[in-house]
C-alpha positions as CSV (number, residue, x, y, z in Angstrom):
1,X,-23.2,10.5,-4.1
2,X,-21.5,11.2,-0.8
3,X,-17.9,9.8,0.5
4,X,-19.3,6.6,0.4
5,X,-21.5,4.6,-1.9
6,X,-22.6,1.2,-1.7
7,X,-20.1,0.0,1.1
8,X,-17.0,1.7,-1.5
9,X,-15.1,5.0,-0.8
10,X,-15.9,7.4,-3.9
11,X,-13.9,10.3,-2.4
12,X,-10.9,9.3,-2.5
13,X,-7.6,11.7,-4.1
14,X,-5.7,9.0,-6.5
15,X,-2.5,9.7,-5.7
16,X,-0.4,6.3,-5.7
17,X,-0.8,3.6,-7.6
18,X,-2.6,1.1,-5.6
19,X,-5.3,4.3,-5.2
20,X,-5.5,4.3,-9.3
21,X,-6.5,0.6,-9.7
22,X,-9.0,1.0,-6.7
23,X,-10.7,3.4,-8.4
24,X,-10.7,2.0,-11.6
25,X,-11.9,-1.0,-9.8
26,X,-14.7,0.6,-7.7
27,X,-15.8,2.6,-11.5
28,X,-16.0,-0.6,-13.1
29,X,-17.7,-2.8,-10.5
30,X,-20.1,0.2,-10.1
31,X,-21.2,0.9,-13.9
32,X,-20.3,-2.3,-15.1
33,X,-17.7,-1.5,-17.3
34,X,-14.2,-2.7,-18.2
35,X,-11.6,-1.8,-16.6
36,X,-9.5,-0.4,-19.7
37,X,-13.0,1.6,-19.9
38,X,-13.0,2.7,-16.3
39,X,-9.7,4.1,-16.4
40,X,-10.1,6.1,-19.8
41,X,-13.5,7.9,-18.4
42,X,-11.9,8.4,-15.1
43,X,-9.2,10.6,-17.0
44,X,-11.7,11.9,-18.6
45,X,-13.2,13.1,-15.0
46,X,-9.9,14.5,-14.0
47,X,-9.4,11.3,-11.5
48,X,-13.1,12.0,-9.2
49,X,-14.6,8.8,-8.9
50,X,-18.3,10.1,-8.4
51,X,-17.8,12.3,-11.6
52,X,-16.7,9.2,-13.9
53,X,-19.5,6.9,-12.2
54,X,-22.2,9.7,-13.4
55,X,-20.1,10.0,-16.3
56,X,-20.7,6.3,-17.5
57,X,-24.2,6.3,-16.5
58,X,-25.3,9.3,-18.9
């Protein structure tokens, strides 16, 4: 994965927290899972998008 995958920004630092539902949101709608999901396996990726989307596809 790059900066960008499929038309959404995966590099992105989560700082505020409009950034922290847009990645939860961009992790769900690319893996497919919910958004309570997304969130706990993007913590669980230290808040890196690309990490939790490879994450959740192992």
């Amino acid at each position: 994965l790059g900066r960008v995958h499929a038309g959404r920004m995966v590099q992105v630092r989560t700082l505020s927290d409009k950034l922290r539902r847009r990645a939860r949101d961009i992790v769900s709608a690319e893996t497919g899972l919910s958004p309570e999901e997304s969130e706990k396996i993007l913590e669980s990726a230290g808040k890196d998008i690309k990490t939790a989307i490879v994450m959740a596809r192992l």
